[in-house]
C-alpha positions in Angstrom: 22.7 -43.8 -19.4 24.0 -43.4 -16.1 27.3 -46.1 -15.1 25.6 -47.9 -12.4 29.0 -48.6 -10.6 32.3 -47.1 -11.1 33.0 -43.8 -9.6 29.2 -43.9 -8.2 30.1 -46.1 -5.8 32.5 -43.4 -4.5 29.2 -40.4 -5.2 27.5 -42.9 -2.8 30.6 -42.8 -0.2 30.5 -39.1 -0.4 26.7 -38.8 0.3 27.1 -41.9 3.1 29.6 -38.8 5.3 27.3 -36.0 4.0 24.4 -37.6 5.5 26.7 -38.5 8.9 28.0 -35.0 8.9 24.4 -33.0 8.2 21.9 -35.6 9.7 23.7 -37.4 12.4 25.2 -34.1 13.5 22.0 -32.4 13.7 20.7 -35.6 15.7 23.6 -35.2 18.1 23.0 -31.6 19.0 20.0 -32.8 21.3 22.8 -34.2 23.8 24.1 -30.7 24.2 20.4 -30.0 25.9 21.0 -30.5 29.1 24.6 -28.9 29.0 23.3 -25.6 27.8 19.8 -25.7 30.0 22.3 -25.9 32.9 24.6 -23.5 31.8 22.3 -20.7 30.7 19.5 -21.2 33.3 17.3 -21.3 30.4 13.8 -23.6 30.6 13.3 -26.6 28.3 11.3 -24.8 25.7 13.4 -21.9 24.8 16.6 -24.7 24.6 14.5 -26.8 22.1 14.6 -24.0 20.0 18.0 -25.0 18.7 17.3 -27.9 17.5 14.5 -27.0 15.6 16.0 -23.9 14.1 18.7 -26.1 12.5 16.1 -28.8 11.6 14.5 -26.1 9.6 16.9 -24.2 9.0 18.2 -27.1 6.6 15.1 -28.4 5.1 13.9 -24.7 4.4 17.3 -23.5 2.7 17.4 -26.9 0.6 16.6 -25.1 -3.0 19.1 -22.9 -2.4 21.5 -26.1 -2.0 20.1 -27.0 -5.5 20.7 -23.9 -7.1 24.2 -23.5 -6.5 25.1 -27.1 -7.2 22.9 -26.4 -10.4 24.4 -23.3 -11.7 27.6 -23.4 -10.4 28.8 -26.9 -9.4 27.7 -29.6 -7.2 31.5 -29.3 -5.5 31.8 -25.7 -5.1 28.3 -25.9 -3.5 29.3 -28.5 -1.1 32.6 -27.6 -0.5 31.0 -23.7 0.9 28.4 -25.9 2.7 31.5 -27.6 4.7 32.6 -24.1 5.5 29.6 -22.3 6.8 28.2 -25.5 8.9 32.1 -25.7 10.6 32.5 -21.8 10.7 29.1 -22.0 12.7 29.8 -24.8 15.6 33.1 -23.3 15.9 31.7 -19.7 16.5 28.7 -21.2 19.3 31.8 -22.9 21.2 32.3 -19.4 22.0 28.2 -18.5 22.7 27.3 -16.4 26.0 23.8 -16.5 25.5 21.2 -19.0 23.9 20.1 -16.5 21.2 24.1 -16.3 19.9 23.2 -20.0 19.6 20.0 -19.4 17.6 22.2 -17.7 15.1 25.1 -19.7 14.8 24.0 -23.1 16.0 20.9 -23.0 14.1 20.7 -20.6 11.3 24.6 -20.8 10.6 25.1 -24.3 10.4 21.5 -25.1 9.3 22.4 -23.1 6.2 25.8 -24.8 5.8 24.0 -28.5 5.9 21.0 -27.4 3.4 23.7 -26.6 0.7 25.3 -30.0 0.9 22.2 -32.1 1.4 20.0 -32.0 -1.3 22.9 -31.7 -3.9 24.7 -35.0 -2.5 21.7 -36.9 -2.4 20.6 -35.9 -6.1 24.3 -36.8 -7.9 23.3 -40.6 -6.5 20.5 -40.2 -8.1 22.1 -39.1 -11.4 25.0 -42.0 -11.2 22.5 -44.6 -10.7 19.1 -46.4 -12.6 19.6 -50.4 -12.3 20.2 -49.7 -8.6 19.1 -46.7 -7.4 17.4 -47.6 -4.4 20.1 -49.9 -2.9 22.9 -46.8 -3.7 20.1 -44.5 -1.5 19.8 -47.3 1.1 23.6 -46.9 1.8 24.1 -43.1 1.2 21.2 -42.0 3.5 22.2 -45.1 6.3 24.9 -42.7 7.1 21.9 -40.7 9.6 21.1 -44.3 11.6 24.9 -45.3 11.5 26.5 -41.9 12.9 23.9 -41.0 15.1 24.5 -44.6 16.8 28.4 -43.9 16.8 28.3 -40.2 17.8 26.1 -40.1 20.3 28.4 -41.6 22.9 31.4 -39.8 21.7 29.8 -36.6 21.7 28.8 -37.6 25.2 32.7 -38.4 26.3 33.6 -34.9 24.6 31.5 -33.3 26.7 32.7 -35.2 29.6 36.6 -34.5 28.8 36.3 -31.4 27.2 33.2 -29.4 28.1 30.3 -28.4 25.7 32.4 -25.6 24.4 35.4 -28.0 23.6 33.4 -30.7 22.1 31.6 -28.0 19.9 35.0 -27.0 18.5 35.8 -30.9 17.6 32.7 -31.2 15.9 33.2 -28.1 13.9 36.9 -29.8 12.9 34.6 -33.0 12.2 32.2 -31.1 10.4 35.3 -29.8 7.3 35.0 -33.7 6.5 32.4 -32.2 4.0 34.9 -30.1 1.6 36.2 -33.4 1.5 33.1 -35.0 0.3 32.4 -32.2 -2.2 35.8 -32.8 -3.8 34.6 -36.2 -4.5 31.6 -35.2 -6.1 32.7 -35.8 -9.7 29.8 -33.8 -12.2 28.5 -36.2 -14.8 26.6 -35.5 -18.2 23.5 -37.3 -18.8 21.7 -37.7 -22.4 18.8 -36.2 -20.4 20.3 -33.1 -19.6 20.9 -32.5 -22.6 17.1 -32.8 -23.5 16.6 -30.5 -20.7 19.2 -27.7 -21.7 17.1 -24.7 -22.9 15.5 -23.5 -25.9 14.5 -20.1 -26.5 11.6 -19.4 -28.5 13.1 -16.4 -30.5 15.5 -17.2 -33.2 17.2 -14.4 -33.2 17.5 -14.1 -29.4 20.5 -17.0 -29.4 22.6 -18.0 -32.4 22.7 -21.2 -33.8 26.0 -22.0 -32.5 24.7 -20.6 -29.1 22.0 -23.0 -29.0 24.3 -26.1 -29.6 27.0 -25.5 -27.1 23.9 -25.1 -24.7 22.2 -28.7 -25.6 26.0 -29.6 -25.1 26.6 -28.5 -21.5 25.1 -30.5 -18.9 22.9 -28.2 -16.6 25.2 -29.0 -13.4 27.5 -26.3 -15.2 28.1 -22.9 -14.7 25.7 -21.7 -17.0 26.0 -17.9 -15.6 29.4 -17.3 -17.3 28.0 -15.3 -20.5 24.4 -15.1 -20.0 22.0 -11.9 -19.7 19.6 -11.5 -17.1 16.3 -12.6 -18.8 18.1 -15.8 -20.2 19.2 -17.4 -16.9 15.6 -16.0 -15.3 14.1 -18.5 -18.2 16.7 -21.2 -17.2 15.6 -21.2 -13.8 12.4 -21.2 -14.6 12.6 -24.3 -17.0 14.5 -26.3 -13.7 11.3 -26.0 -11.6 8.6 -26.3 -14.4 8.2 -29.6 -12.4 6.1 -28.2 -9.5 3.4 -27.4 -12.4 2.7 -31.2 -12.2 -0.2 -33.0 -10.9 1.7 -36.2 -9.8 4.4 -33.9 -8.2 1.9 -31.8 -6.7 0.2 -34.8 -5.3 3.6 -35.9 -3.7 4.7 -32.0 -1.8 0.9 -32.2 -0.2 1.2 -36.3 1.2 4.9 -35.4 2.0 3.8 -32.5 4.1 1.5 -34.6 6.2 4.6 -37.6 6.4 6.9 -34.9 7.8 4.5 -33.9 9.9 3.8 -37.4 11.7 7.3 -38.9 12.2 8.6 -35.6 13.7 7.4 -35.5 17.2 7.8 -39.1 17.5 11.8 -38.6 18.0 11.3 -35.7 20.7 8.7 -37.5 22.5 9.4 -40.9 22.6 12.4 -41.1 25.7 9.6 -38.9 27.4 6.6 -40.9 26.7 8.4 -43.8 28.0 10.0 -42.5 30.6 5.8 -41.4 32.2 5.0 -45.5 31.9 7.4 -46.0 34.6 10.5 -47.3 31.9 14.1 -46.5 33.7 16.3 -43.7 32.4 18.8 -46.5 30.8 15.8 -48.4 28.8 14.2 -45.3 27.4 17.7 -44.6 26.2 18.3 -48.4 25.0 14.7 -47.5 22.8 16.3 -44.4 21.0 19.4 -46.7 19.9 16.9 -49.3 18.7 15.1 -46.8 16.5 18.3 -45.9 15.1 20.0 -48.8 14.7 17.0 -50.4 12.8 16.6 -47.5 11.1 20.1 -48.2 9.4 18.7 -52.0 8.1 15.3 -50.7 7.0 17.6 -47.8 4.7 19.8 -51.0 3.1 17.1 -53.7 3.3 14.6 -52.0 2.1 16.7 -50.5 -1.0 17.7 -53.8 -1.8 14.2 -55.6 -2.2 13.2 -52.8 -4.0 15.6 -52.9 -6.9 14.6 -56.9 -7.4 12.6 -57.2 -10.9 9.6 -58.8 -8.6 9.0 -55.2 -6.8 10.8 -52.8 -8.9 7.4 -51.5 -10.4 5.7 -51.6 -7.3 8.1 -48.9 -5.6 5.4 -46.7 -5.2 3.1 -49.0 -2.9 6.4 -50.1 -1.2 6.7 -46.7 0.1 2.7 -46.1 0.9 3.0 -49.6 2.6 6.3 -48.5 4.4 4.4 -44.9 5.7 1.2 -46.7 6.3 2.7 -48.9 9.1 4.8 -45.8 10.7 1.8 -44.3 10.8 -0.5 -47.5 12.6 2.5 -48.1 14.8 1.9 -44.5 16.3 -1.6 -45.1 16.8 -0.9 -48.7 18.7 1.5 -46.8 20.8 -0.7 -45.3 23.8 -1.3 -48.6 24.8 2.3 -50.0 25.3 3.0 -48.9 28.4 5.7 -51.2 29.9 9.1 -51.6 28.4 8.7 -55.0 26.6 5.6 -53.6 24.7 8.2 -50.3 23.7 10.7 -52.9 22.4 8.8 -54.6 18.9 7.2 -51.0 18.4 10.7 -49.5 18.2 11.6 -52.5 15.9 8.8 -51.8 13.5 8.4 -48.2 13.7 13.1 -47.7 13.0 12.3 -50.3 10.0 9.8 -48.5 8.1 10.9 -45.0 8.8 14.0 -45.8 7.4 12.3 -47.9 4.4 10.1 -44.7 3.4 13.2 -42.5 3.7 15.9 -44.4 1.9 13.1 -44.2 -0.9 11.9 -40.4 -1.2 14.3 -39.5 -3.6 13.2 -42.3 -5.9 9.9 -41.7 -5.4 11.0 -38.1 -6.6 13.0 -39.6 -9.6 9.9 -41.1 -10.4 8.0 -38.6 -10.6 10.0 -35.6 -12.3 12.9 -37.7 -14.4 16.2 -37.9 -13.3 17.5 -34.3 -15.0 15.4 -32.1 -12.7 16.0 -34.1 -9.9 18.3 -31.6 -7.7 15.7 -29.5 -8.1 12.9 -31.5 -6.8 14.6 -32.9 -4.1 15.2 -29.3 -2.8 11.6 -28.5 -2.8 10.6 -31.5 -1.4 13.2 -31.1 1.3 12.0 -27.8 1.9 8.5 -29.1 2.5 9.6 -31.3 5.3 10.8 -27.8 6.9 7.3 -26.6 8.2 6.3 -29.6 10.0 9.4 -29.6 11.3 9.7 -26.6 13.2 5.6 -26.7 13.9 4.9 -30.6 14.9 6.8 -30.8 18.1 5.5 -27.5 19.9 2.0 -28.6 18.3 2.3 -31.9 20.3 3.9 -30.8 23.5 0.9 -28.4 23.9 -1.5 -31.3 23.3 0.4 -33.1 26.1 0.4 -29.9 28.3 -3.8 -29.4 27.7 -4.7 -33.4 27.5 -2.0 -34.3 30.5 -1.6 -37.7 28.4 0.9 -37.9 24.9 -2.3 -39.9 23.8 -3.9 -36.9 21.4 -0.2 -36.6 20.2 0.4 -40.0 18.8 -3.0 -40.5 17.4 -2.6 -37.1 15.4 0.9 -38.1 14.3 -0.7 -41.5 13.1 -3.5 -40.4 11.3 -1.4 -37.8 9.7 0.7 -40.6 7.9 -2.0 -42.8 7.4 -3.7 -39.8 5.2 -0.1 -38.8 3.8 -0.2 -42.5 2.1 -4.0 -43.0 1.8 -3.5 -39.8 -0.4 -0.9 -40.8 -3.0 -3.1 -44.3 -3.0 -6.1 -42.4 -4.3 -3.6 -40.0 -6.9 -2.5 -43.7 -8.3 -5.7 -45.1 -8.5 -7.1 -42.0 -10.3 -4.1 -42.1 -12.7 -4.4 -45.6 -13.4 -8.2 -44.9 -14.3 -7.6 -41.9 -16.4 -5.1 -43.9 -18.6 -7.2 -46.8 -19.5 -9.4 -44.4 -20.6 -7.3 -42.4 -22.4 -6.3 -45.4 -24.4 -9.9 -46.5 -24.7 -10.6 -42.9 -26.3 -7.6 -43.0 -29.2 -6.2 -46.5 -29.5 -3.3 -47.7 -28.4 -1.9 -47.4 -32.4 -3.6 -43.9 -32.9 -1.8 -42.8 -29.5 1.3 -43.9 -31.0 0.9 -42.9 -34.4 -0.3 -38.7 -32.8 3.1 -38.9 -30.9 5.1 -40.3 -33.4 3.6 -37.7 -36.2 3.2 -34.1 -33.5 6.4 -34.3 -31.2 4.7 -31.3 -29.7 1.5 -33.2 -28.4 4.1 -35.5 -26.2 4.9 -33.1 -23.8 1.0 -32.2 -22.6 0.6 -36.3 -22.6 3.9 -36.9 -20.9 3.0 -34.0 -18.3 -0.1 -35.8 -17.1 2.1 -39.3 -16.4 5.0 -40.0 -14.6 8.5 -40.6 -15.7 7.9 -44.6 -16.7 5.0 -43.7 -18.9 7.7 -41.6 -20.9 10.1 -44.1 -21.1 7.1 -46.8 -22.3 5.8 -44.4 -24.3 9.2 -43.6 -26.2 9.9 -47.2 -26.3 7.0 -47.5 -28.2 7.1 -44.6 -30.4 10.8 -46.2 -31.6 9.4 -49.6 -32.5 6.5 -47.8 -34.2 8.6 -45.4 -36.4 11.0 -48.5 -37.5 8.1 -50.5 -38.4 
């Protein structure tokens, strides 16, 4: 199993400055707004562009991320990430126009983020079981932590050394990642082993072949000596995942989560800012949200590796989406500054409480090998709402002339992303009891136990615990 401490702590280091350096970085890049409105003469629309080409440009190029740390290694895939996202601020501190930006502010850079994202995020994953969700409380804190330090020096760099200048020191910054891939020591899990291919034809691979595969761990560069239909099958095998219905259940509820908290971070300094809330206390609101954002990631990870609600991760995070998403519908009518203040409390806790627990969620659901690979889909699926939820939302508050429409469609958008998965558990839960009820518990166990090849089609409708119980069980039958 995986060591739980150790050189993990130093994985979750590396993921804490990827997070800062992808995340923070990309939060940051909304304080160059007004520099390059002002320099390029360009209206607020067209400049908003930027930001959301590298939102999406990241989520949308996250598989790709998961790939190369797959097949080649999660540090060369890192290390290249560090390169491109630096190559591209350091190219838009020489930008004369705001599409040059588009290309290597957003696309550029976004690419160079999506290949260290996902991969960081999924080697905590395979370092840790026990604690899993405290290690992603503390990795994916780095967001909260270095947007709350950055923003005011990216603001003084601007000051002393014009947008162009502090471009070029965040591109310096930004090589911190090559640093961060070095540290990302590949580890071998018995699970990977399961996973390692087999080919159906006997003759197609050798004996020996077949061994040294189950040997290698799949984060290795299994494109050295293999034909072309071989690796098509490998790759197929790492997303045979999106095939089931509990993952399928999670990309649909996930699409309608990103969708919801994304237009609450554009909107929010604006919405205040049309109650009659000064320019300095709309500000102070943003640094709430991210400061608490930062507790909910650690808290939150914490209580949810305790025995008492380690099994009940699953409602943690429905519960933890659920509330982001009544907060938003609450929030039309605070309209003075000490209303803002508890909303920005609640809403920072549980949006970093849902987020520090995604990729668990994920483990969860697809096991701990295929994990790189789920998280870069599930990444990917934050990408469209994304790019589409703000513009949605700044039309309804062009047509309505209130952000009321806005926040009720981002709150009912949660609320449906976690009433969803509710319904998925609940129909789960149902199906299993009968199941049992059908064969017998001992009949179940004794049809496993006798036809390994029945376990897969009953392991594909459950989720990764149900394999672990059921294998637990299976054991203690065959000893008896």
């Amino acid at each position: 199993g995986p060591p739980d401490g150790g050189w993990g702590w130093m994985i979750v280091a590396g993921c804490f400055l990827v997070t800062i350096c992808t995340r923070a970085v990309t939060r940051c890049i909304s304080i160059f707004f007004v520099e390059f409105q002002a320099y390029f003469g360009q209206d607020y629309a067209r400049t908003a562009w930027i930001h959301s080409i590298v939102d999406c440009a990241t989520m949308l190029c996250a598989p790709l991320g998961s790939l190369i740390s797959n097949h080649v290694s999660c540090q060369v895939g890192i290390m290249l990430g560090g390169l491109l996202a630096s190559t591209g601020l350091i190219l838009s501190s020489f930008a004369t126009s705001l599409e040059h930006l588009y290309l290597s502010l957003g696309v550029l850079t976004g690419l160079g983020f999506a290949l260290c994202y996902s991969p960081a995020i999924a080697m905590v994953g395979k370092y840790f079981n026990k604690r899993k969700a405290l290690a992603y409380g503390i990795a994916m804190s780095g967001s909260g932590i270095g947007t709350f330090i950055l923003a005011p020096v990216v603001q003084l760099l601007i000051e002393q050394f014009s947008w162009r200048g502090a471009l070029l020191i965040l591109g310096g910054f930004v090589l911190n990642l090559c640093v961060c891939g070095a540290l990302m020591r590949p580890i071998s899990l018995k699970e990977d082993c399961k996973t390692a291919p087999e080919f159906p034809e006997q003759n197609y691979v050798p004996e020996t072949e077949k061994q040294d595969l189950k040997r290698m761990s799949i984060c290795s560069p299994l494109i050295k000596l293999w034909p072309h239909e071989r690796l098509c099958y490998c790759s197929w095998k790492e997303y045979d995942f999106l095939l089931m219905p509990g993952f399928m259940v999670l990309a649909v509820s996930i699409l309608f989560m990103a969708y919801g908290c994304s237009p609450l971070f554009v909107y929010l300094v604006p919405y205040a800012l049309s109650v009659g809330v000064s320019h300095h206390q709309a500000a102070f609101l943003m640094s709430i949200l991210g400061v608490i954002d930062i507790i909910g990631n650690i808290t939150f990870g914490w209580l949810t590796d305790r025995r008492c609600l380690k099994k009940h991760r699953y409602f943690c995070y429905l519960f933890a989406v659920g509330m982001d998403g009544l907060c938003c519908l609450f929030l039309p009518v605070l309209q003075s500054f000490p209303l803002l203040v508890p909303f920005s409390f609640t809403f920072g806790y549980f949006d970093g409480a849902y987020v520090t627990l995604i990729p668990v969620m994920t483990a969860d659901v697809v096991g701990t090998s295929l994990l790189s690979s789920a998280l870069g889909v599930v990444y990917f699926l934050h990408a469209i709402p994304y790019l589409v939820s703000p513009p949605v939302a700044g039309w309804l508050v062009d047509t309505t002339g209130s952000y009321t429409a806005s926040f009720l469609l981002c709150g009912f958008s949660m609320i449906f992303s976690s009433a969803l998965l509710c319904f998925a558990r609940l129909a789960k839960k149902i199906k299993r009891t009968h199941l049992r009820s059908l064969t017998g518990d001992t009949a179940l166990k004794q049809h496993i136990w006798t036809n390994g090849a029945i376990a897969y089609s009953v392991t594909a409708e459950l989720d990764q615990r149900d394999v672990e119980f059921l294998a637990v069980d299976t054991n203690s039958f065959s000893n008896r």
